[in-house]
mmCIF file of the C-alpha atoms, coordinates in Angstrom:
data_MODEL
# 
_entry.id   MODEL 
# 
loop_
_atom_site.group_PDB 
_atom_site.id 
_atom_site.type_symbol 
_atom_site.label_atom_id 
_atom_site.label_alt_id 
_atom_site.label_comp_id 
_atom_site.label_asym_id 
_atom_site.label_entity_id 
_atom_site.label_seq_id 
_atom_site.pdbx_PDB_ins_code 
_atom_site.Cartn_x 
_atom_site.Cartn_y 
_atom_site.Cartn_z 
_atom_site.occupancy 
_atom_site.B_iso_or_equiv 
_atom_site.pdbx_formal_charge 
_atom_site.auth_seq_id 
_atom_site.auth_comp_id 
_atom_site.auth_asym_id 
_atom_site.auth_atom_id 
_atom_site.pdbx_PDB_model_num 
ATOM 1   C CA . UNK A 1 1   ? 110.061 133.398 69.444 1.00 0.00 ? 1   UNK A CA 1 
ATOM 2   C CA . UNK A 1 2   ? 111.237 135.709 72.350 1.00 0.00 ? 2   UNK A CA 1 
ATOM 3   C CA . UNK A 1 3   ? 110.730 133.479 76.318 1.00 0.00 ? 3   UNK A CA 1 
ATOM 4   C CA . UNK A 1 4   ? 108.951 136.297 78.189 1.00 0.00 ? 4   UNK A CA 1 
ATOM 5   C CA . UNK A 1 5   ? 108.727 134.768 81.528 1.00 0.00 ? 5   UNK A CA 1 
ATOM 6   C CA . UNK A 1 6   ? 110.456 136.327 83.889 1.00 0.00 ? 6   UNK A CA 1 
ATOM 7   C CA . UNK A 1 7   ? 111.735 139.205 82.036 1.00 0.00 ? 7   UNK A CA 1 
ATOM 8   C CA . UNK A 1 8   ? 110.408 142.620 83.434 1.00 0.00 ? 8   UNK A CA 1 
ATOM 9   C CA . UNK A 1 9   ? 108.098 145.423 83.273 1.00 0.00 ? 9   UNK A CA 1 
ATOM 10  C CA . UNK A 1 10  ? 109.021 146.513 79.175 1.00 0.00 ? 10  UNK A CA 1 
ATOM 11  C CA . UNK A 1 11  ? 108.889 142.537 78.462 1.00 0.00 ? 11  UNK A CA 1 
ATOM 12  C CA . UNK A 1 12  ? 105.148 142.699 79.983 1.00 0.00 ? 12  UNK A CA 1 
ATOM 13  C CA . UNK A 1 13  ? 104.502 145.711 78.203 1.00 0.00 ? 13  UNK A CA 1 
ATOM 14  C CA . UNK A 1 14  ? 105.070 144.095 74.901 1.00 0.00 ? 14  UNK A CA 1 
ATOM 15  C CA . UNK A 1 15  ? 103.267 141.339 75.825 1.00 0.00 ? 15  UNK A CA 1 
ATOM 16  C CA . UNK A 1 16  ? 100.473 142.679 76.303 1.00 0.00 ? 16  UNK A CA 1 
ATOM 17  C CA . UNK A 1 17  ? 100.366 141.899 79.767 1.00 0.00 ? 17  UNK A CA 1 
ATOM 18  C CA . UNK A 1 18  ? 99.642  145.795 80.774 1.00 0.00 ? 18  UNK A CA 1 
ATOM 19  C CA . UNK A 1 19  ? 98.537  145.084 84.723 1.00 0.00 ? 19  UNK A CA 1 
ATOM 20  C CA . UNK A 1 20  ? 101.931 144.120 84.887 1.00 0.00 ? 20  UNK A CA 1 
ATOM 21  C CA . UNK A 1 21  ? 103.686 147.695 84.141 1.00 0.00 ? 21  UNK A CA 1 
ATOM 22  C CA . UNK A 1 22  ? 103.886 150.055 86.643 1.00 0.00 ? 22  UNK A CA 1 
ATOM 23  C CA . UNK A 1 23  ? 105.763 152.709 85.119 1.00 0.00 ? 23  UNK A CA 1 
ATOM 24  C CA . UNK A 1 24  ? 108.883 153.287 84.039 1.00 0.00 ? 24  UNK A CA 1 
ATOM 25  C CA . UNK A 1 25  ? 111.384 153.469 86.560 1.00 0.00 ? 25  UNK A CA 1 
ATOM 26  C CA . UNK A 1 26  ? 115.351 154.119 85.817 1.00 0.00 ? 26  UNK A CA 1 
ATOM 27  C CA . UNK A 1 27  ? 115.827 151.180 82.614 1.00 0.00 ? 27  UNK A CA 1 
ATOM 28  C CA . UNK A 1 28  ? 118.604 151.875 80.420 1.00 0.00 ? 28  UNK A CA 1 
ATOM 29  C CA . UNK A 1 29  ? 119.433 151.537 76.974 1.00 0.00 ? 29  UNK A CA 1 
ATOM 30  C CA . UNK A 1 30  ? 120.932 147.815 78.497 1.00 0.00 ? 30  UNK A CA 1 
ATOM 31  C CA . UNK A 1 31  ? 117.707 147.025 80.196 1.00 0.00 ? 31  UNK A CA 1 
ATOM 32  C CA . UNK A 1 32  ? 115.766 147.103 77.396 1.00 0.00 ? 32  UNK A CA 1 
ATOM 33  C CA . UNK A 1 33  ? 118.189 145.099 75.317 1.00 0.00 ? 33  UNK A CA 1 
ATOM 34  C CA . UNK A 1 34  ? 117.812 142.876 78.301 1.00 0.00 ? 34  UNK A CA 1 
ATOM 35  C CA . UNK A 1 35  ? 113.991 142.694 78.284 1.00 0.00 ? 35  UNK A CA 1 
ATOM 36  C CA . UNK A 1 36  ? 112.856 143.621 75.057 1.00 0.00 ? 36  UNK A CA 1 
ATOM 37  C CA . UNK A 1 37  ? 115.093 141.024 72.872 1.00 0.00 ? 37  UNK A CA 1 
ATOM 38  C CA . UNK A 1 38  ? 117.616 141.892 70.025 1.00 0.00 ? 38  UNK A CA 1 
ATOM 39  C CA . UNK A 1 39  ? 117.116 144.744 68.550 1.00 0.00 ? 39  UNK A CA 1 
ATOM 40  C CA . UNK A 1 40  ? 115.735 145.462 64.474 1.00 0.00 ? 40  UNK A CA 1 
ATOM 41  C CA . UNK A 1 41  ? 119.289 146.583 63.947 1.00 0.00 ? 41  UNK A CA 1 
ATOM 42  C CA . UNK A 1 42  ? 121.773 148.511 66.716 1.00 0.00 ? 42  UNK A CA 1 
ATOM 43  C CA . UNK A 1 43  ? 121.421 151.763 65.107 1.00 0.00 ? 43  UNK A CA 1 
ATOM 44  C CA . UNK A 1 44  ? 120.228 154.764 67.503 1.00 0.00 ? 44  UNK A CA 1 
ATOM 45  C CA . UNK A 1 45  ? 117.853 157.005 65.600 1.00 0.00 ? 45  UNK A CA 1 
ATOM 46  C CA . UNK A 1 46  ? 117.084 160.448 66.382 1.00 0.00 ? 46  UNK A CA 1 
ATOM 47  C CA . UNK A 1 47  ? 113.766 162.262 66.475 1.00 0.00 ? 47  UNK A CA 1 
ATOM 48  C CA . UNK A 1 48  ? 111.225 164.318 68.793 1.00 0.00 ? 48  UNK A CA 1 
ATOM 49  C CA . UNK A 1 49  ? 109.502 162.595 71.517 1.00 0.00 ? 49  UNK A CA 1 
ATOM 50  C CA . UNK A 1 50  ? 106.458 164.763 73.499 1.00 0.00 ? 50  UNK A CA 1 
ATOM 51  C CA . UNK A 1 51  ? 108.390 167.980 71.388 1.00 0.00 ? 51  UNK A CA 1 
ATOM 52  C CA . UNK A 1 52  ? 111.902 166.906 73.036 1.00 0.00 ? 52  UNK A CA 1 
ATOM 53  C CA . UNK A 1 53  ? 114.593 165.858 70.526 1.00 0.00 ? 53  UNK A CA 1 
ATOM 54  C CA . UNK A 1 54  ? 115.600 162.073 71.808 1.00 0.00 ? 54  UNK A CA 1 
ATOM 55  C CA . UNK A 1 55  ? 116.869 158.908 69.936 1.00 0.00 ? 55  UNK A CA 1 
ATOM 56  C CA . UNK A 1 56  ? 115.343 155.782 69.655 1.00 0.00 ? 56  UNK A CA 1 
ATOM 57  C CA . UNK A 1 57  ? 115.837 151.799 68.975 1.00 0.00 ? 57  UNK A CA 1 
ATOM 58  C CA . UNK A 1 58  ? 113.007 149.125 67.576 1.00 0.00 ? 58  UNK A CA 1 
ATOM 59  C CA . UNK A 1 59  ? 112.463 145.772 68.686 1.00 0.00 ? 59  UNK A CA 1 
ATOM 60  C CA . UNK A 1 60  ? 110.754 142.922 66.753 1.00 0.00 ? 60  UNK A CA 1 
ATOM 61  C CA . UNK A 1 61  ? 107.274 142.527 66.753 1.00 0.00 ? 61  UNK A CA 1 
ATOM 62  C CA . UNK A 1 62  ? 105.804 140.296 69.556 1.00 0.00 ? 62  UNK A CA 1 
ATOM 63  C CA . UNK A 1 63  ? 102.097 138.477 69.273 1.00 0.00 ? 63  UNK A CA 1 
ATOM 64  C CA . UNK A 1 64  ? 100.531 141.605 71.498 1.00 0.00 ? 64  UNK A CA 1 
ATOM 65  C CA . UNK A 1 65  ? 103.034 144.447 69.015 1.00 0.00 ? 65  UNK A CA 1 
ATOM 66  C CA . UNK A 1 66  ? 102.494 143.190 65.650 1.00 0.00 ? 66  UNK A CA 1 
ATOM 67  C CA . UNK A 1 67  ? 104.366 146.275 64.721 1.00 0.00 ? 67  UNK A CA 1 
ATOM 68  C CA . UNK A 1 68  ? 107.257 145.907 66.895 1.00 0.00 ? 68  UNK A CA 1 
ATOM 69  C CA . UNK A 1 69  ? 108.391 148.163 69.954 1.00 0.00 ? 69  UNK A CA 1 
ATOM 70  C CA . UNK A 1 70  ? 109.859 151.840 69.886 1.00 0.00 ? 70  UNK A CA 1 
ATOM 71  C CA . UNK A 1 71  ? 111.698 152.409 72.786 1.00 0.00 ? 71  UNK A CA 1 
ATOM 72  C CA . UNK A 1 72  ? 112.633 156.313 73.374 1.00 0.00 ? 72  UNK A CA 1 
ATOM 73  C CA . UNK A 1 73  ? 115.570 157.493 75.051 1.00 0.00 ? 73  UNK A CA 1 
ATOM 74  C CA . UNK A 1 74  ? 117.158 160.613 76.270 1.00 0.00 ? 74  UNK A CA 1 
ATOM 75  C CA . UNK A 1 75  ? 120.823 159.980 77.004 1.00 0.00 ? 75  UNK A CA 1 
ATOM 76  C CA . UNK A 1 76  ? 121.034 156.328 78.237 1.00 0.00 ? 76  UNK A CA 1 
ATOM 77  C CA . UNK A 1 77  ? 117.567 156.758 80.201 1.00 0.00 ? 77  UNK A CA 1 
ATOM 78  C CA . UNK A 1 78  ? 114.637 154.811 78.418 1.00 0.00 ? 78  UNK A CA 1 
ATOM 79  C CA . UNK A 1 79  ? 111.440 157.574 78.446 1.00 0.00 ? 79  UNK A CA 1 
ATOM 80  C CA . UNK A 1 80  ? 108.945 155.890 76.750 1.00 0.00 ? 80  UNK A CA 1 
ATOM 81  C CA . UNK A 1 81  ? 108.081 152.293 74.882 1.00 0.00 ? 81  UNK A CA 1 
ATOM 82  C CA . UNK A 1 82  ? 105.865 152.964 72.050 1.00 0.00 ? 82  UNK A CA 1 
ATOM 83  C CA . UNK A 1 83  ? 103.670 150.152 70.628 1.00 0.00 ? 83  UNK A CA 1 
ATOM 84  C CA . UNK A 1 84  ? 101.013 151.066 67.502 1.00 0.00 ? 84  UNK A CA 1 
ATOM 85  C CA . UNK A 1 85  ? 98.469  148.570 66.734 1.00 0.00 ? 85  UNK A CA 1 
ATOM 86  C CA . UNK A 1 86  ? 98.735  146.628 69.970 1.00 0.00 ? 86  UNK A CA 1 
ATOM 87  C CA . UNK A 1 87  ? 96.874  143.545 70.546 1.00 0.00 ? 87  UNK A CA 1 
ATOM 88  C CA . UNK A 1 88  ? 96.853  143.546 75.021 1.00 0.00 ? 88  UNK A CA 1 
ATOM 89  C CA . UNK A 1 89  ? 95.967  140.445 76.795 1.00 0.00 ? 89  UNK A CA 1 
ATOM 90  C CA . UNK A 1 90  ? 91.944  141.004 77.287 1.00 0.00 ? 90  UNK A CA 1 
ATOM 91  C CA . UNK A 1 91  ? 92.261  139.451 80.926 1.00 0.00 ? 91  UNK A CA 1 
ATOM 92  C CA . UNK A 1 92  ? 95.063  142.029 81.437 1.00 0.00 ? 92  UNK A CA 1 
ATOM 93  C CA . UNK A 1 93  ? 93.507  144.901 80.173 1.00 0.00 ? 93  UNK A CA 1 
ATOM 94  C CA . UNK A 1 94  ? 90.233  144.609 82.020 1.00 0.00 ? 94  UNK A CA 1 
ATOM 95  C CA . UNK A 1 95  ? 92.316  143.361 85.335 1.00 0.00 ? 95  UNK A CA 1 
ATOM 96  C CA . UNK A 1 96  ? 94.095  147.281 84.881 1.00 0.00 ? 96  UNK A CA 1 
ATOM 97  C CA . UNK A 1 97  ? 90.154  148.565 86.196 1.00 0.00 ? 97  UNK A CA 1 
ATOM 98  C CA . UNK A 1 98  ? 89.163  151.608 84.959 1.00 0.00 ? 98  UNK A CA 1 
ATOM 99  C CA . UNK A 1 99  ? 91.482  154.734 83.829 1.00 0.00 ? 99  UNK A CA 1 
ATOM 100 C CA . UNK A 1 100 ? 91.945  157.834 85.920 1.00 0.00 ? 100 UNK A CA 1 
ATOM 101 C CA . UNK A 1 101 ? 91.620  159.924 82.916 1.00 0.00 ? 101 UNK A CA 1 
ATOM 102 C CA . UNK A 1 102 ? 89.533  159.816 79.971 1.00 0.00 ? 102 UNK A CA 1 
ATOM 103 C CA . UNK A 1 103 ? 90.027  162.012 77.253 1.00 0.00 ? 103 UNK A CA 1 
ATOM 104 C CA . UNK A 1 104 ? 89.615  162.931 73.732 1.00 0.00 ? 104 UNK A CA 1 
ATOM 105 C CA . UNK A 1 105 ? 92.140  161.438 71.821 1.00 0.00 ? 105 UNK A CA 1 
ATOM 106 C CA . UNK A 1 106 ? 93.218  163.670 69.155 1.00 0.00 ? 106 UNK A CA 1 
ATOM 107 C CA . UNK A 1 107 ? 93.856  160.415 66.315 1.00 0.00 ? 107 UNK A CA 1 
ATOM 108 C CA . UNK A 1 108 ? 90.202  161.280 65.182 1.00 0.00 ? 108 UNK A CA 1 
ATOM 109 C CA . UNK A 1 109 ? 87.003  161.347 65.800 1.00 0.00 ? 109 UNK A CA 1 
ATOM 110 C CA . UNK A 1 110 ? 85.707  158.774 67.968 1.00 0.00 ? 110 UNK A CA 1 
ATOM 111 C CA . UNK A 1 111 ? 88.840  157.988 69.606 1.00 0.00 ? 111 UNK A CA 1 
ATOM 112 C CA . UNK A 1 112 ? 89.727  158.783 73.383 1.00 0.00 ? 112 UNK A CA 1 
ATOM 113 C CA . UNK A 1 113 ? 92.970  158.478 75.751 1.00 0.00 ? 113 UNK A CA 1 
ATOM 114 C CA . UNK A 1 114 ? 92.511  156.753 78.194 1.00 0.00 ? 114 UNK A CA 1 
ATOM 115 C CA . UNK A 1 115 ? 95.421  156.642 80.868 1.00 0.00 ? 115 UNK A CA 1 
ATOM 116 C CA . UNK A 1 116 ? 96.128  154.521 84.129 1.00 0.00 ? 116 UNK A CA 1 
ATOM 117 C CA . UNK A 1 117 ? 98.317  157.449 85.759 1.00 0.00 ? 117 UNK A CA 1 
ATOM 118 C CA . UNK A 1 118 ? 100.310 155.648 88.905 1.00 0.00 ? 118 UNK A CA 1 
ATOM 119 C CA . UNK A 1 119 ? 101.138 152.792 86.027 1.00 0.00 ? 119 UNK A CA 1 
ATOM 120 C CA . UNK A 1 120 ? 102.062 155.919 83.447 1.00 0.00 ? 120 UNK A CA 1 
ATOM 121 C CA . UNK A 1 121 ? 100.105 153.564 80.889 1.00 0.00 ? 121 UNK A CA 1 
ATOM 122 C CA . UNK A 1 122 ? 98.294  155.853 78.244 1.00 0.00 ? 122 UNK A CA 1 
ATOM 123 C CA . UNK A 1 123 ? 96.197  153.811 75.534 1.00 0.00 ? 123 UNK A CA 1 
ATOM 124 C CA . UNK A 1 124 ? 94.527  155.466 72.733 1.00 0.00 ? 124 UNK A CA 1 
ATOM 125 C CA . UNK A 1 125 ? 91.422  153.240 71.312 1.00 0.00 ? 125 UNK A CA 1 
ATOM 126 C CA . UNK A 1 126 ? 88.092  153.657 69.482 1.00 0.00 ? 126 UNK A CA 1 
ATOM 127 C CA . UNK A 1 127 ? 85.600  151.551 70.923 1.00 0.00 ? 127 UNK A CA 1 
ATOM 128 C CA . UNK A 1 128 ? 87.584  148.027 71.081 1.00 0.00 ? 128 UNK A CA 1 
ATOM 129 C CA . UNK A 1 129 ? 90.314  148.791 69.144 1.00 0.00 ? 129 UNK A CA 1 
ATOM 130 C CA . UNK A 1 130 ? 93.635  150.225 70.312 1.00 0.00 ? 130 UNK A CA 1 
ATOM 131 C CA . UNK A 1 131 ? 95.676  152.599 67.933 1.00 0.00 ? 131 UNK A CA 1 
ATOM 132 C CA . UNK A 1 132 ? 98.516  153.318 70.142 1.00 0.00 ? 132 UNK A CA 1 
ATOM 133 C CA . UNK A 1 133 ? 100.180 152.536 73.710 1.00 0.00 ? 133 UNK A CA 1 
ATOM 134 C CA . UNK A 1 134 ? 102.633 154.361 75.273 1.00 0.00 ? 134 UNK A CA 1 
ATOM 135 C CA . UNK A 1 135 ? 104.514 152.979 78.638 1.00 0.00 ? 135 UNK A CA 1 
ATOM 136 C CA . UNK A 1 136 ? 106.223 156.020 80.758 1.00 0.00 ? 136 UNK A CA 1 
ATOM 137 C CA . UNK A 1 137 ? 106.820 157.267 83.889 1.00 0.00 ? 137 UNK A CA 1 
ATOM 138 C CA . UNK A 1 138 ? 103.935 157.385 86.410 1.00 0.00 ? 138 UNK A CA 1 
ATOM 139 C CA . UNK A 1 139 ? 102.073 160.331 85.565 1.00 0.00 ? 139 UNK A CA 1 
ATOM 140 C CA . UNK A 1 140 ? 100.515 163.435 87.298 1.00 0.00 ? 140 UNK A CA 1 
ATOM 141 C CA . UNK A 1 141 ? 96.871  163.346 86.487 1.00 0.00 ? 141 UNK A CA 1 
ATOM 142 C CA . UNK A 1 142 ? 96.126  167.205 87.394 1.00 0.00 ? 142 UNK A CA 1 
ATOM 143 C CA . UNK A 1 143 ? 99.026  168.369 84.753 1.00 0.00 ? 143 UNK A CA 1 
ATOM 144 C CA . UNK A 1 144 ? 98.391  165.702 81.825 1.00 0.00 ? 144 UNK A CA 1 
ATOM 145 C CA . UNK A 1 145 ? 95.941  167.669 80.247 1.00 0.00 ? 145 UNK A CA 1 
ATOM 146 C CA . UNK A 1 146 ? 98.690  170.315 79.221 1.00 0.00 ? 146 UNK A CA 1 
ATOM 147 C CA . UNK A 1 147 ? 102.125 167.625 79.135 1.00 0.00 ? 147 UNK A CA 1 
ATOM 148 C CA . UNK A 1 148 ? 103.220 167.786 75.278 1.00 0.00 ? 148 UNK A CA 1 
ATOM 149 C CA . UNK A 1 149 ? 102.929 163.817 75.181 1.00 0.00 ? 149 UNK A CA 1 
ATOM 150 C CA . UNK A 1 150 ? 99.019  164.061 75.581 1.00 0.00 ? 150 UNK A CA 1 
ATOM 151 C CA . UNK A 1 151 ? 98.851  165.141 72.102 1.00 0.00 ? 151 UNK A CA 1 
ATOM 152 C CA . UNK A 1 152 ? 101.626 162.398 71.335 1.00 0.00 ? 152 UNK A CA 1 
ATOM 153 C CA . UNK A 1 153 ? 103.649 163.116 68.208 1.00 0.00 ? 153 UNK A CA 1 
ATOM 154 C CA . UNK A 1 154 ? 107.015 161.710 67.457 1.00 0.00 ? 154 UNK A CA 1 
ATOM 155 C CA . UNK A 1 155 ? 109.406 163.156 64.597 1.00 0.00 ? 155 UNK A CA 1 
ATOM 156 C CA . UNK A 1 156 ? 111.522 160.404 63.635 1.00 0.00 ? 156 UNK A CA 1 
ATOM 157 C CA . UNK A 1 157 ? 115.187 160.705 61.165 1.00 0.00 ? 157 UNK A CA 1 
ATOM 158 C CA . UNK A 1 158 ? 118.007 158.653 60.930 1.00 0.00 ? 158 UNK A CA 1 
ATOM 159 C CA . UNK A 1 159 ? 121.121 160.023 63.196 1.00 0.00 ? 159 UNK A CA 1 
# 
């Protein structure tokens, strides 16, 4: 099993330890290699990511990502960690207060967005469960409504 201690923002992220992700800030392709562990395999794979065409890499699955990590990339520039399915730390996730922005979902019926802009933390859930996280840059709360990741889809192929 992965040490987290001491080893950054993404590494809290998949931890489940969401109060202590701020946003994204300039990681590379290195950083997250750094933080997030050995990859699944060292294969880039390319796909769309909020309607851009990026690549990505997966990470194993941690206690709070059963399903592993996707971390996104354009270039060498990490753009988004991914996480379906997560399982936060409940003492973290209430510690983040409550979101700047509620909104309808899109996954279904019953579920809503919910996103902590200045942290660019956006959590999909129904009721107690989450569905999907998604770790970016901090985010501009008057132009989410309309950004192409708040109706996240991701096209993924092998490169």
């Amino acid at each position: 099993m992965i040490d987290w201690t001491e080893r950054g923002e993404l590494a809290e992220l998949a931890a489940g330890r969401w109060d202590g992700f701020h946003g994204l800030a300039e990681y590379s392709l290195e950083d997250a290699d750094a933080q997030l562990g050995p990859p699944t395999d060292d294969e880039l794979y390319g796909g769309r990511f909020g309607g851009e065409p990026a690549e990505f890499r997966r990470y194993p699955a941690t206690d709070a990502a059963p399903q592993g990590v996707t971390c996104w990339l354009l270039d060498d520039a990490v753009i988004g960690i991914e996480i379906h399915d997560p399982e936060p730390d409940r003492a973290s996730l209430e510690a983040l207060g409550p979101p700047d922005l509620e909104l309808d979902s899109g996954l279904g019926p019953s579920w809503s967005q919910h996103v902590w802009s200045a942290r660019g933390l956006v959590v999909h859930r129904r009721d107690e469960r989450v569905g999907l996280a998604l770790g970016l840059a901090p985010i501009d709360p008057e132009t989410w409504p309309t950004d192409p990741l708040r109706w996240w889809r991701v096209e993924r192929r092998r490169r």
